[in-house]
Z-matrix of the N, CA and C atoms (Angstrom, degrees):
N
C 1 1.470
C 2 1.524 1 109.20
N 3 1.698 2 112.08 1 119.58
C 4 1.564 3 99.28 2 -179.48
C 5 2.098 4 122.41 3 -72.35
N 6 1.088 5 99.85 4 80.69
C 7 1.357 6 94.99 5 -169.07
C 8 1.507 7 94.44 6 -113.67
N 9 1.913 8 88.15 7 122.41
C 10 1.231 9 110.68 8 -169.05
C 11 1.643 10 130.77 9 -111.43
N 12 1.318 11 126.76 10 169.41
C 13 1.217 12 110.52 11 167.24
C 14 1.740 13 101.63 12 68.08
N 15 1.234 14 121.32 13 52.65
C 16 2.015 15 116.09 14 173.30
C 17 1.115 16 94.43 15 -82.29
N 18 1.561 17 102.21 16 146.83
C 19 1.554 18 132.28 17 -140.53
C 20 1.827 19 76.54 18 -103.92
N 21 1.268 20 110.61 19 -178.34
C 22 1.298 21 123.73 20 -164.23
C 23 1.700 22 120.24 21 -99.78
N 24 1.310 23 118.72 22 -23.07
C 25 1.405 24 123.34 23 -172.48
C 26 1.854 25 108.78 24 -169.71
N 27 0.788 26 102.86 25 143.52
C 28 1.897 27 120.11 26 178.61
C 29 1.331 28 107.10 27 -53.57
N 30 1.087 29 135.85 28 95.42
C 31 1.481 30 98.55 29 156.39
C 32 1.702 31 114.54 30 -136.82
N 33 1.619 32 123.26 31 175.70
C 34 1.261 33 133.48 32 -128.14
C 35 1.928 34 85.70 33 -57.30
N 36 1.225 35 111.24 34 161.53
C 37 1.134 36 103.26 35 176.22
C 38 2.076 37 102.84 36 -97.53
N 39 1.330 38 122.21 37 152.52
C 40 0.791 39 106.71 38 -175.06
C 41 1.540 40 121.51 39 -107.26
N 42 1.299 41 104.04 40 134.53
C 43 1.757 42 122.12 41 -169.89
C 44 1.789 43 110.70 42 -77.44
N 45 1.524 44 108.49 43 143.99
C 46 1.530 45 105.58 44 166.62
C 47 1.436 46 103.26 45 -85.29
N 48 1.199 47 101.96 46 134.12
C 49 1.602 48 118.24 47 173.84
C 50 1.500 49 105.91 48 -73.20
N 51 1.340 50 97.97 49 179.58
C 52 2.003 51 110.26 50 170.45
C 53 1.403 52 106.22 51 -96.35
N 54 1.340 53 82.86 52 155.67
C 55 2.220 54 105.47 53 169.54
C 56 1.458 55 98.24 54 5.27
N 57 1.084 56 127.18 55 117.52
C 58 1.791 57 120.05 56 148.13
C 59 1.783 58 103.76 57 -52.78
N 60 1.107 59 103.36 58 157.23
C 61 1.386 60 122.05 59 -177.43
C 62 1.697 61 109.93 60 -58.34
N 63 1.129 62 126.26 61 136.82
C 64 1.496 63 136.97 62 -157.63
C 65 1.296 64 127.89 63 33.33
N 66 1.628 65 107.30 64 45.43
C 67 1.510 66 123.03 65 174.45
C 68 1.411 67 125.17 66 -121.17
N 69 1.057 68 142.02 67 84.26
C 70 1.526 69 125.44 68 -155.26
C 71 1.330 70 111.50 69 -89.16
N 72 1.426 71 144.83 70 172.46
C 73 1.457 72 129.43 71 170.02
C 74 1.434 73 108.55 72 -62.83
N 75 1.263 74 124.74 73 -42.81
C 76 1.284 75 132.99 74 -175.60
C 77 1.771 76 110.48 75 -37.71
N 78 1.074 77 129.21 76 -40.24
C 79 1.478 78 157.82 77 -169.25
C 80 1.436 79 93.81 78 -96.59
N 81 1.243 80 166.82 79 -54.23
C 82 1.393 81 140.80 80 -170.59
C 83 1.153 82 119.45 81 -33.41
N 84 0.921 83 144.84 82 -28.06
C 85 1.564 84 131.89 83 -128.89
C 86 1.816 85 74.83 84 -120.27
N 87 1.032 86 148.41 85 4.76
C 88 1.249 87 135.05 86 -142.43
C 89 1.980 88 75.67 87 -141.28
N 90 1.142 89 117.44 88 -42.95
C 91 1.126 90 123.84 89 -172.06
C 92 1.199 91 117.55 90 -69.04
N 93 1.813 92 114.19 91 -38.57
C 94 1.291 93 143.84 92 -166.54
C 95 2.053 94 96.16 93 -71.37
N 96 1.484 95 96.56 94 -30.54
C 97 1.784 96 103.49 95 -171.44
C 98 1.490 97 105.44 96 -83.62
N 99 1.171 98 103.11 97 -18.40
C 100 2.016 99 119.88 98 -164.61
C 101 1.844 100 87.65 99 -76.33
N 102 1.137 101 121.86 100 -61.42
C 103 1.637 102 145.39 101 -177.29
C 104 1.497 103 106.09 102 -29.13
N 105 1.518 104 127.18 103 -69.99
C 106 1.115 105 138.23 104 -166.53
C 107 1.423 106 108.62 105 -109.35
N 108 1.428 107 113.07 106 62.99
C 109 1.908 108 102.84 107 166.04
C 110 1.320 109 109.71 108 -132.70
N 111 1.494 110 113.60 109 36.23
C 112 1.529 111 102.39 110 159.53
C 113 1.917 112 100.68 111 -179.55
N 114 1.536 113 107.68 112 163.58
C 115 1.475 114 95.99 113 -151.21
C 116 1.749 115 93.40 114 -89.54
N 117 1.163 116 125.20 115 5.28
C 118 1.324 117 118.63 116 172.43
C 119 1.489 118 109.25 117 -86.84
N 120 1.321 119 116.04 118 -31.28
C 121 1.276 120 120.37 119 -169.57
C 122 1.920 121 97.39 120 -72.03
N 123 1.418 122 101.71 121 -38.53
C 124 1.612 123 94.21 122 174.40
C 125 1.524 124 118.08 123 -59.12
N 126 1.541 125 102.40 124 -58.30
C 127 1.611 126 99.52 125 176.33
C 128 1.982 127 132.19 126 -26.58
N 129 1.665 128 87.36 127 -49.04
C 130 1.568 129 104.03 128 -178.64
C 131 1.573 130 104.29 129 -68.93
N 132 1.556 131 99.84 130 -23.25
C 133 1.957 132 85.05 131 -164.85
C 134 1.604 133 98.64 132 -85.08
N 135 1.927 134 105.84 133 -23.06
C 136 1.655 135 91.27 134 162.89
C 137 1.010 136 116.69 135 -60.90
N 138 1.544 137 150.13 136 -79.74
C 139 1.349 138 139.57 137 178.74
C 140 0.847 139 122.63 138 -22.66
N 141 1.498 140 146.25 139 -51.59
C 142 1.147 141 121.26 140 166.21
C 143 1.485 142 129.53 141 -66.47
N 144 1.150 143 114.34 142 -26.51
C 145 1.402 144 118.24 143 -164.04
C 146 1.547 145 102.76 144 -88.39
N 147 1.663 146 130.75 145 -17.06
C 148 1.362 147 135.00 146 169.67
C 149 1.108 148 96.57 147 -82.13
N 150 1.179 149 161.89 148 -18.34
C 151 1.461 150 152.80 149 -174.72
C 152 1.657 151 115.86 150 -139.63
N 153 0.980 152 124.09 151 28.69
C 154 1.217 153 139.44 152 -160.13
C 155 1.830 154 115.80 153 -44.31
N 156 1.123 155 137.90 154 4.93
C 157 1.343 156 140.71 155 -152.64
C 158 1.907 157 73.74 156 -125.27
N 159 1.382 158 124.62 157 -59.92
C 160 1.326 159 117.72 158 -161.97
C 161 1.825 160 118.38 159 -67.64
N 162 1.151 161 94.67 160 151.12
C 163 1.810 162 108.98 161 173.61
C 164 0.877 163 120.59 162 -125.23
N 165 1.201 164 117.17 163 136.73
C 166 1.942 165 133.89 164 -176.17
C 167 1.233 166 113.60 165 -116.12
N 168 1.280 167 109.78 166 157.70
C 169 1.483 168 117.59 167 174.90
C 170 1.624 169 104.58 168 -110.09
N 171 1.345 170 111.75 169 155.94
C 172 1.403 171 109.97 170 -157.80
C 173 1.771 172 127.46 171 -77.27
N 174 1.576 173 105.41 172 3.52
C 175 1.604 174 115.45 173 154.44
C 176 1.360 175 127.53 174 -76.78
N 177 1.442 176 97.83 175 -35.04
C 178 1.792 177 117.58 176 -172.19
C 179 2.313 178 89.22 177 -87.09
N 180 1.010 179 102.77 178 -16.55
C 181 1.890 180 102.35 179 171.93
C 182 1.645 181 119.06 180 -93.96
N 183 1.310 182 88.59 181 -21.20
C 184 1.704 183 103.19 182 176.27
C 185 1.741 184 108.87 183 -83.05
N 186 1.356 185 114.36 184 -36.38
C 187 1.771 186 114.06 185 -159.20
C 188 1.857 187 76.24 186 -97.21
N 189 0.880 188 150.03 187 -11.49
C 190 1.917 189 151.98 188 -176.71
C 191 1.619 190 93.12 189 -71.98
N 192 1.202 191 99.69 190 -62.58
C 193 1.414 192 110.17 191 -153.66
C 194 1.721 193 106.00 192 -101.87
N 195 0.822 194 127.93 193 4.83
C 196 1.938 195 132.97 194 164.78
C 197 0.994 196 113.89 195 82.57
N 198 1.764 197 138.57 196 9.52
C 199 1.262 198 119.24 197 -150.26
C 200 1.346 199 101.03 198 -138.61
N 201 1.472 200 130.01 199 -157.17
C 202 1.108 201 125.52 200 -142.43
C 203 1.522 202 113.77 201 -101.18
N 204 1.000 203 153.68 202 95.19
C 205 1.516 204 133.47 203 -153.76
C 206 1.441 205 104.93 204 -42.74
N 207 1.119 206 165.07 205 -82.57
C 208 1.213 207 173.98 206 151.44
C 209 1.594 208 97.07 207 22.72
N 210 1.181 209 129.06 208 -62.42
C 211 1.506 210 146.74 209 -176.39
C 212 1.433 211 105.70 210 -64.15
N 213 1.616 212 107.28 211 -32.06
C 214 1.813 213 107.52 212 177.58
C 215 1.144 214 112.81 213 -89.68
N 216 1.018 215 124.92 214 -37.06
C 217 1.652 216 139.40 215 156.25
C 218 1.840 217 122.98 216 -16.94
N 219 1.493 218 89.92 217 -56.26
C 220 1.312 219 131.37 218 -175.78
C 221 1.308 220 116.74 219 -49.91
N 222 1.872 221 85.29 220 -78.18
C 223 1.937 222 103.76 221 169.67
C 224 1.273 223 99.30 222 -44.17
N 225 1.826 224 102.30 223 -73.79
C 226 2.213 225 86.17 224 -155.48
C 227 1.480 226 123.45 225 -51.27
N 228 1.626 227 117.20 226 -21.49
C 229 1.418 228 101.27 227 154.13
C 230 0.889 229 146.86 228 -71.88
N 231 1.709 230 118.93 229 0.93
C 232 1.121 231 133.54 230 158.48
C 233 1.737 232 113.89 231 -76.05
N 234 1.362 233 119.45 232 -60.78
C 235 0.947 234 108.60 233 -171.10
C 236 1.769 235 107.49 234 -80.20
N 237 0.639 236 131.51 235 -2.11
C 238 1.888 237 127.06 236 158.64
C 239 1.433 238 91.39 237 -60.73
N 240 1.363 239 119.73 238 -79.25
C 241 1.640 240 123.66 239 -176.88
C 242 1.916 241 122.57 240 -6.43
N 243 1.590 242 79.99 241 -51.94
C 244 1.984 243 97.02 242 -169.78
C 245 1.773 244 86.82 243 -84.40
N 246 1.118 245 132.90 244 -10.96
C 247 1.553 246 120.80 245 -152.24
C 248 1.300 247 141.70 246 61.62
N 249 1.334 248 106.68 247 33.31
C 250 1.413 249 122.69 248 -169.29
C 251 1.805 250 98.07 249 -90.33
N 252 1.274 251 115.40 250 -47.78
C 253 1.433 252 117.54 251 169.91
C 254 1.565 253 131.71 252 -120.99
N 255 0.771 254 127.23 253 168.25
C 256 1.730 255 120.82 254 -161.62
C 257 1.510 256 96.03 255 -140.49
N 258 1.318 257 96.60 256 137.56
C 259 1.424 258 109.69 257 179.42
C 260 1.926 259 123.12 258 -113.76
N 261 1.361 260 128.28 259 153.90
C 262 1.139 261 104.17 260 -128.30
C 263 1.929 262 76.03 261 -169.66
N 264 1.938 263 116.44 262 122.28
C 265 1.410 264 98.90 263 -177.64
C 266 1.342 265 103.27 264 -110.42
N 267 1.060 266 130.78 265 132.35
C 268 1.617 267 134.52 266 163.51
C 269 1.602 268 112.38 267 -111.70
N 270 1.435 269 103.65 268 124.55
C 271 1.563 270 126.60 269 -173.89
C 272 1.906 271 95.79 270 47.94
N 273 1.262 272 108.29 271 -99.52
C 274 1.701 273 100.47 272 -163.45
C 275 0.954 274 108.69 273 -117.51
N 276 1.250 275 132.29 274 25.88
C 277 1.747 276 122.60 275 -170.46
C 278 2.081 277 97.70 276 -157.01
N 279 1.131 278 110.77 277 142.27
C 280 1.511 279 116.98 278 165.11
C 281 1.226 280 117.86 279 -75.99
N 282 1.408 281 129.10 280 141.87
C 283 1.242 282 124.68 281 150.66
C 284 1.479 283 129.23 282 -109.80
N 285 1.137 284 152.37 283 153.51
C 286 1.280 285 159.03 284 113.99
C 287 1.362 286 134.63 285 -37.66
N 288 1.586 287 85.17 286 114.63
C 289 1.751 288 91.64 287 171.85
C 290 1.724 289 121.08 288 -133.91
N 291 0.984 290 108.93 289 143.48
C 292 1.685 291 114.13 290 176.78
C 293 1.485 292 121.01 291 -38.79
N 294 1.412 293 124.85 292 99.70
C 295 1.528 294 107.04 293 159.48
C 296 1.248 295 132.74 294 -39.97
N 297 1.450 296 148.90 295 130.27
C 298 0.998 297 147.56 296 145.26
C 299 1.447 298 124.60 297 -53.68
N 300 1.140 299 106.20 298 -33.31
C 301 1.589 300 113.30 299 -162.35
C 302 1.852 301 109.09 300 -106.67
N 303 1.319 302 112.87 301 18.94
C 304 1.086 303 130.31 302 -176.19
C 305 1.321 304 107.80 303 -80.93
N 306 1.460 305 138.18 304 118.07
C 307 1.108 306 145.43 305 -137.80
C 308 2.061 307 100.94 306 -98.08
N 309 0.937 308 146.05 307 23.65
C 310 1.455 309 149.13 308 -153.81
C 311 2.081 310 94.38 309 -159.08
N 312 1.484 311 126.21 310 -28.79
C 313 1.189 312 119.30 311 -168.01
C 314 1.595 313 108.01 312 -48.11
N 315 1.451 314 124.95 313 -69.35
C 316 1.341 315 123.16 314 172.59
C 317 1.041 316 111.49 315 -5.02
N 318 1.625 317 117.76 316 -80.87
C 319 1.857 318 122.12 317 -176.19
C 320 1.586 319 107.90 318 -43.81
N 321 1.434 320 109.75 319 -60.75
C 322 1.641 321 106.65 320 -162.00
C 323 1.271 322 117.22 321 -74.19
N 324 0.793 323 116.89 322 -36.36
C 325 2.153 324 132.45 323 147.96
C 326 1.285 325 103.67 324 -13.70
N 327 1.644 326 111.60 325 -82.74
C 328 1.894 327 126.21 326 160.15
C 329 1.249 328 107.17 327 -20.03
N 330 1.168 329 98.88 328 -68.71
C 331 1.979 330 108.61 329 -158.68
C 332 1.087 331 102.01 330 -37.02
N 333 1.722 332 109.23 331 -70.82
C 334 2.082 333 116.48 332 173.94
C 335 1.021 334 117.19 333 -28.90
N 336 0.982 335 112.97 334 -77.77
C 337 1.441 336 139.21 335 -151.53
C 338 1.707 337 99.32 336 -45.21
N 339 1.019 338 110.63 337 -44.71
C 340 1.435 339 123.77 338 -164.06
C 341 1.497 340 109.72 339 -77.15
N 342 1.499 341 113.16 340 -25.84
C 343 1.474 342 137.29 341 176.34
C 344 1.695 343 107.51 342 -84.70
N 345 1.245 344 120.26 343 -50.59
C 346 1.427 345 123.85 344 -171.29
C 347 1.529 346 117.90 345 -112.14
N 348 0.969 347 87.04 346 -171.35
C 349 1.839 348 86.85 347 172.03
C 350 1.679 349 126.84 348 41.67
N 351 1.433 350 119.08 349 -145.06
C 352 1.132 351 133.89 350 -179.24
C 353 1.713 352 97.40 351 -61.19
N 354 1.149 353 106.07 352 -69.33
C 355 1.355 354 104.48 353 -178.16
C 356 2.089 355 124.65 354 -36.08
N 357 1.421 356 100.18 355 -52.72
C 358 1.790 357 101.87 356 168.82
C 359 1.562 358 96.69 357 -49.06
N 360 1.381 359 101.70 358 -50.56
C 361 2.541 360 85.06 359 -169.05
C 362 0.499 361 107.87 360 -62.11
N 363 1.250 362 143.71 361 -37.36
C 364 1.585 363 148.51 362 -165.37
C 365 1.649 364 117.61 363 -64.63
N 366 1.440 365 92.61 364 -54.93
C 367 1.327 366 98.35 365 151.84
C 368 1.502 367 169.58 366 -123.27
N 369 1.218 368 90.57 367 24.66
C 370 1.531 369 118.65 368 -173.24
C 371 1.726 370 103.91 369 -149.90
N 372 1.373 371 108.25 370 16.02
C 373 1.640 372 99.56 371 -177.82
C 374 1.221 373 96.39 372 -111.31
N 375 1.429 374 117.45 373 156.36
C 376 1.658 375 143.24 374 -177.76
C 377 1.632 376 103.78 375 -63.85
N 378 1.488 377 112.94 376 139.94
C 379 1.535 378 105.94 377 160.91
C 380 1.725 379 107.15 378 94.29
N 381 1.398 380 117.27 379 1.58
C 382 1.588 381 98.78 380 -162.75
C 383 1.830 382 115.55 381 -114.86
N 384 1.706 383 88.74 382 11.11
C 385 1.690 384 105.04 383 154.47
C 386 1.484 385 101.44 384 96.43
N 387 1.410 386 113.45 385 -151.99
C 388 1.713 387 106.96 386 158.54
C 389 1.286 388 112.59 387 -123.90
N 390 1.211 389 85.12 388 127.20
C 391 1.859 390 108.97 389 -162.73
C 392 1.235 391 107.98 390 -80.03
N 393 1.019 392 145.21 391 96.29
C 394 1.525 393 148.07 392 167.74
C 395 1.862 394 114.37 393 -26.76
N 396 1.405 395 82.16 394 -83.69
C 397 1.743 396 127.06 395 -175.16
C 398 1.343 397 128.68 396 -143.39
N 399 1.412 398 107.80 397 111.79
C 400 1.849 399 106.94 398 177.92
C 401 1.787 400 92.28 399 -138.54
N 402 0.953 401 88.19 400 151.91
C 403 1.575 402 126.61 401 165.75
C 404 1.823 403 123.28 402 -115.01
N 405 1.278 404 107.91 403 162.30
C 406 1.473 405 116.81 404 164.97
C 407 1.135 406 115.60 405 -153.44
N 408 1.939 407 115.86 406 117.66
C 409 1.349 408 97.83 407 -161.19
C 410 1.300 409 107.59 408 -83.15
N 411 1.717 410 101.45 409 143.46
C 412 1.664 411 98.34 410 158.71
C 413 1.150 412 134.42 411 -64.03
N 414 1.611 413 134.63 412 -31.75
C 415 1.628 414 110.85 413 157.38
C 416 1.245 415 113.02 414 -27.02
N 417 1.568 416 121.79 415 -77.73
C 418 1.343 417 113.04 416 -176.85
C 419 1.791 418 129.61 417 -52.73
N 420 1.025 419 112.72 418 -25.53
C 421 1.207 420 100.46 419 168.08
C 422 1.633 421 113.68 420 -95.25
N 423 1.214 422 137.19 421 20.22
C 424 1.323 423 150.86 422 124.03
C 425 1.743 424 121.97 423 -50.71
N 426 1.106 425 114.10 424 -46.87
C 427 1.518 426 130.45 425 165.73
C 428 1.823 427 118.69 426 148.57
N 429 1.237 428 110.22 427 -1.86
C 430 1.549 429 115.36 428 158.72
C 431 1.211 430 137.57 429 -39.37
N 432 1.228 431 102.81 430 115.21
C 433 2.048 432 117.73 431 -168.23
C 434 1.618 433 97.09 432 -92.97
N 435 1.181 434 118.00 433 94.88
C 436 1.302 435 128.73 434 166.78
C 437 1.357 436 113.57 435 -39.16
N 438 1.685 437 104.63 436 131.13
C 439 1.716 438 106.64 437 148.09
C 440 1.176 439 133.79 438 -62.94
N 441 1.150 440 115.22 439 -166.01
C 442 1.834 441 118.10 440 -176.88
C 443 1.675 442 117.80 441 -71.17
N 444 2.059 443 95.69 442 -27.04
C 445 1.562 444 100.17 443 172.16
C 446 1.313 445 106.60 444 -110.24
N 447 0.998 446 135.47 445 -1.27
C 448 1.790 447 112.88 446 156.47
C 449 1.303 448 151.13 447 -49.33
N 450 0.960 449 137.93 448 99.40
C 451 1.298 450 115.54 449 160.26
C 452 1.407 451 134.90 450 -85.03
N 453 1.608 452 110.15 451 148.19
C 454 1.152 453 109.57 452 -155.86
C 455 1.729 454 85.22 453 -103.37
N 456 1.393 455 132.61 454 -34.63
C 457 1.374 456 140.08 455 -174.73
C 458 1.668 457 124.16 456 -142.17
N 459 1.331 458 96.74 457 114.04
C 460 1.088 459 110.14 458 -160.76
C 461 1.771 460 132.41 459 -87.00
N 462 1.330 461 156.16 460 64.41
C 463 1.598 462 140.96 461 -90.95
C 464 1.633 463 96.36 462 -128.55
N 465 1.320 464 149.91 463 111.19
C 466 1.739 465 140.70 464 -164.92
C 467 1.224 466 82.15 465 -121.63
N 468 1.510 467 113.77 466 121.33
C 469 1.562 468 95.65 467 138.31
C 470 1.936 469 87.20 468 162.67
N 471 1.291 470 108.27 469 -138.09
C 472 1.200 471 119.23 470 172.23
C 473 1.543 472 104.18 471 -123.34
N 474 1.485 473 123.97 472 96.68
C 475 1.438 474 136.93 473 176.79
C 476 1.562 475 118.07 474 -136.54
N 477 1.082 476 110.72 475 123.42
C 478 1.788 477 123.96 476 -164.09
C 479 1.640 478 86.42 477 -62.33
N 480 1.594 479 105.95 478 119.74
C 481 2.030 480 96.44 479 172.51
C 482 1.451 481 85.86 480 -64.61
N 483 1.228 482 159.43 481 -73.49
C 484 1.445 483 141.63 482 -123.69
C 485 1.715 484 96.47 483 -63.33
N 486 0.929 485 154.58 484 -37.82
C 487 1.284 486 161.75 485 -154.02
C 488 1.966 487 96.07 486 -83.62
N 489 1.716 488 92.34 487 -53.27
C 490 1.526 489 94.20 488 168.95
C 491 1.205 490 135.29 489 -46.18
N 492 1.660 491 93.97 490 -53.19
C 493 1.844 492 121.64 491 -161.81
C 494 1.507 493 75.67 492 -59.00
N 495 1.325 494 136.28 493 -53.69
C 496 1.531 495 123.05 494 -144.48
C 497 1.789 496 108.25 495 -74.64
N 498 1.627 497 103.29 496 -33.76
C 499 1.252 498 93.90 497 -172.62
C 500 1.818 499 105.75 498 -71.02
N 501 1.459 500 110.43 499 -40.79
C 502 1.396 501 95.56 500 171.66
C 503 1.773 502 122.67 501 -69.10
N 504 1.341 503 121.15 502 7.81
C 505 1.457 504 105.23 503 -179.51
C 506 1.570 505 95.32 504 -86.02
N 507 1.317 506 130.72 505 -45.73
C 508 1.475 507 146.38 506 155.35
C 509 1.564 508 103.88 507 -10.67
N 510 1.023 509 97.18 508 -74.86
C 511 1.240 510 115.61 509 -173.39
C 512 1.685 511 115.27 510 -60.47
N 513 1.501 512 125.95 511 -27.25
C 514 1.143 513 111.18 512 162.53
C 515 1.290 514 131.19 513 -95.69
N 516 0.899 515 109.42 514 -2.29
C 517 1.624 516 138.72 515 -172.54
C 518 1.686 517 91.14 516 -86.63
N 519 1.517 518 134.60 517 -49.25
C 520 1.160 519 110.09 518 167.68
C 521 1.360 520 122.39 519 -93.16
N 522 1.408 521 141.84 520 12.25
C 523 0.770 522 146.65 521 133.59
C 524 1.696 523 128.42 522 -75.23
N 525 0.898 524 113.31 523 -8.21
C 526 1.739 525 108.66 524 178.21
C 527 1.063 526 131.72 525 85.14
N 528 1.560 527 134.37 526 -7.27
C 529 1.337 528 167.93 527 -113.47
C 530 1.466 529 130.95 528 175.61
N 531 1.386 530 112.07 529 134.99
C 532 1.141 531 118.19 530 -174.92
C 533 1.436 532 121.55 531 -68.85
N 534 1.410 533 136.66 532 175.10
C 535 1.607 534 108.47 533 -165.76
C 536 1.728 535 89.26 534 -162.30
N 537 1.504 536 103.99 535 96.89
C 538 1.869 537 110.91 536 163.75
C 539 1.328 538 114.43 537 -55.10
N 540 1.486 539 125.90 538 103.36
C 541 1.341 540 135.47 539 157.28
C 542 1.448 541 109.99 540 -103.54
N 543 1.139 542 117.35 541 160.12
C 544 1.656 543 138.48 542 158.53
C 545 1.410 544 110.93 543 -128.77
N 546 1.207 545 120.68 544 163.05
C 547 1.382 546 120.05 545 -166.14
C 548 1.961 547 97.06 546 -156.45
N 549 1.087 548 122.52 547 80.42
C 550 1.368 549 129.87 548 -173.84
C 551 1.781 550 118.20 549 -102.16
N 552 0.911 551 100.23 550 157.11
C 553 1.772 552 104.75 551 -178.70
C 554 1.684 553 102.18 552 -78.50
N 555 1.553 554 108.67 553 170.82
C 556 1.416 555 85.87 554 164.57
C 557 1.608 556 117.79 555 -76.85
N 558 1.021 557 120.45 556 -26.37
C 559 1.555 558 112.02 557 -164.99
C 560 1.368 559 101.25 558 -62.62
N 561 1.252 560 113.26 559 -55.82
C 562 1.985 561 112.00 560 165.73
C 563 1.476 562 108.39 561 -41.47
N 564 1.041 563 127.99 562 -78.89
C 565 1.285 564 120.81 563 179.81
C 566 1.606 565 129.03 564 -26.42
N 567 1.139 566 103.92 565 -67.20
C 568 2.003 567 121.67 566 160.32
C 569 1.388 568 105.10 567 -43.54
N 570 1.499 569 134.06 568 -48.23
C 571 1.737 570 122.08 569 -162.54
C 572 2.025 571 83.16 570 -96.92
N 573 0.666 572 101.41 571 -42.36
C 574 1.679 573 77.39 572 -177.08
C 575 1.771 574 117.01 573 -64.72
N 576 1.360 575 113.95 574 -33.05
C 577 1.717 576 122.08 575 178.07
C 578 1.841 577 98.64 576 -72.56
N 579 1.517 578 118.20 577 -37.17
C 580 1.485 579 105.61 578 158.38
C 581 0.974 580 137.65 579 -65.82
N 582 1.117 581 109.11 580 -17.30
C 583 2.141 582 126.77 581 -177.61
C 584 1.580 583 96.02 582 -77.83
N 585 1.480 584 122.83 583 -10.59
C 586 1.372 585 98.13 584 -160.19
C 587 1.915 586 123.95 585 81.09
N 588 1.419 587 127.23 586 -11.11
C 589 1.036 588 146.89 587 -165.36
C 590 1.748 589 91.72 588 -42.41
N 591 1.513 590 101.72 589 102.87
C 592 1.769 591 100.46 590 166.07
C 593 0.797 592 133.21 591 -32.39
N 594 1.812 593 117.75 592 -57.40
C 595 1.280 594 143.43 593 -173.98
C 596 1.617 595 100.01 594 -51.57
N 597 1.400 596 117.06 595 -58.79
C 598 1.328 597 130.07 596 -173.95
C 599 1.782 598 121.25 597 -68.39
N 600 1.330 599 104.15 598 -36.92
C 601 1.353 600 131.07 599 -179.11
C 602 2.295 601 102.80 600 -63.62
N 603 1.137 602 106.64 601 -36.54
C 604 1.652 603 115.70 602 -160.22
C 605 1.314 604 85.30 603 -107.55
N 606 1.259 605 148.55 604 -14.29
C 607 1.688 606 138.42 605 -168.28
C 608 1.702 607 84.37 606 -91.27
N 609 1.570 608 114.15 607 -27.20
C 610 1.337 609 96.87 608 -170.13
C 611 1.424 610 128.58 609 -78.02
N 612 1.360 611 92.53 610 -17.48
C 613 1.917 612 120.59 611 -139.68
C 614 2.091 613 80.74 612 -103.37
N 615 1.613 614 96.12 613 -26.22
C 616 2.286 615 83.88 614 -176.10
C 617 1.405 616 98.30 615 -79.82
N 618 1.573 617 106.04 616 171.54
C 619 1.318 618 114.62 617 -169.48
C 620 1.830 619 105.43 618 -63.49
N 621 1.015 620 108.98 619 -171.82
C 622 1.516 621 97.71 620 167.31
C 623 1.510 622 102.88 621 170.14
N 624 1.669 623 120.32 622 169.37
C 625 1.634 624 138.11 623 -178.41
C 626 1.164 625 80.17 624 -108.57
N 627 1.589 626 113.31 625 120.08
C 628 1.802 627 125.90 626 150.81
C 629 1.721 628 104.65 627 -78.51
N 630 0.880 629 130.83 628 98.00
C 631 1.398 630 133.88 629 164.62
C 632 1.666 631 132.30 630 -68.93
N 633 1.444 632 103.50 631 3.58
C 634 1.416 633 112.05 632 178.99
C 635 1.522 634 109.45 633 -132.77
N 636 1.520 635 118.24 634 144.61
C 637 1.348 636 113.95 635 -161.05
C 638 1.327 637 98.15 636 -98.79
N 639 1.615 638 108.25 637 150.99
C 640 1.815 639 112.49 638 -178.72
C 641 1.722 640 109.80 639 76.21
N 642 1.339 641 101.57 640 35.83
C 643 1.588 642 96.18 641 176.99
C 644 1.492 643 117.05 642 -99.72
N 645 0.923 644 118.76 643 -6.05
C 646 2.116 645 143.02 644 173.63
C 647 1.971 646 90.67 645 -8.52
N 648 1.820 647 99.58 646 -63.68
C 649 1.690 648 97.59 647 -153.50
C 650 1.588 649 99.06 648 -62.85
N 651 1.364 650 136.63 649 -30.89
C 652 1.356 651 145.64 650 -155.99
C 653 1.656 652 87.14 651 -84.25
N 654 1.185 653 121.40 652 -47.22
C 655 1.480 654 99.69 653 172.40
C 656 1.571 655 144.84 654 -79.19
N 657 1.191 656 100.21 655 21.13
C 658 1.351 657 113.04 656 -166.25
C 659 1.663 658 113.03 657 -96.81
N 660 0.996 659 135.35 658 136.11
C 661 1.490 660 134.55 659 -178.96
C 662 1.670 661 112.29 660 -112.53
């Protein structure tokens, strides 16, 4: 299996928590509408959600995102409000950082991902063959430094790796980090998911962004 690029050290894999505190499931969907009603509020939820381990303070979020401090101000008190981000003061200024344990991230995680980054090349970028089935796991795009058997991105189909290798060098280069992909045919893919293949078997079983539509049979064990 060409699985490339092994990440440097193990570490814990990371779990979705429960409900953030004064959120019930009953209330998402109300929360989910709070999320997406204006294009600044998207911008900020990209920044955080493309770099998710980092925190800003709200000048260094204002000159990121183009807009008016007053308008950024605004959002992050909105989204602190729902609990999507938590705010936090060091010496004279607050910063912002991403909840983890925010009960809606999964979905809006997707949403990005699929819009920016690795995820847009993957699927809407020129050159990347016919893509069967790919994934991107969310541990790693949470901030997870893959082991030697992880994968962080997963590629089925018929796709030139050089077209790949490039979108993931992109991709680590703005992330900071090395990034375990494989890139297999289907017939590789199918005799290794029949073998039982660990490596292949646990990429399936972590959370993850399916980025290709009609992928149901590829996920099945």
């Amino acid at each position: 299996m060409p699985l490339i690029r092994p990440g440097h050290k193990k570490v814990k894999r990371i779990q979705r928590r429960g409900t953030s505190r004064g959120y019930e499931p009953s209330s998402l969907g109300g929360v989910l509408k709070q999320l997406l009603v204006s294009q600044v509020r998207v911008d900020i939820l990209k920044l955080f959600l493309l770099r998710p381990a980092v925190s800003y303070h709200v000048r260094e979020i204002t000159r990121r995102v183009g807009t008016e401090i007053n308008a950024v101000r605004r959002e992050l008190g909105n989204l602190v409000s729902i609990g999507m981000l938590q705010s936090s003061p060091q010496k004279n200024r607050i910063y912002y950082q991403l909840r983890k344990d925010f009960p809606l991230l999964y979905e809006v995680l997707g949403l990005i991902i699929k819009e920016e980054g690795i995820g847009k090349s993957l699927v809407k970028g020129r050159g990347v063959g016919d893509v069967k089935f790919a994934f991107v796991s969310i541990p790693f795009l949470l901030g997870r430094v893959a082991g030697s058997q992880d994968i962080d991105l997963l590629v089925v189909g018929r796709a030139p790796l050089r077209k790949i290798s490039d979108v993931v060098k992109e991709e680590e280069k703005h992330r900071g980090q090395e990034i375990n992909y494989a890139v297999l045919s289907e017939r590789e893919f199918e005799e290794l998911k029949k073998r039982r293949d660990p490596t292949i078997i646990n990429a399936l079983l972590q959370p993850k962004v399916v980025l290709t539509s009609g992928s149901e049979n590829y996920l099945t064990l």
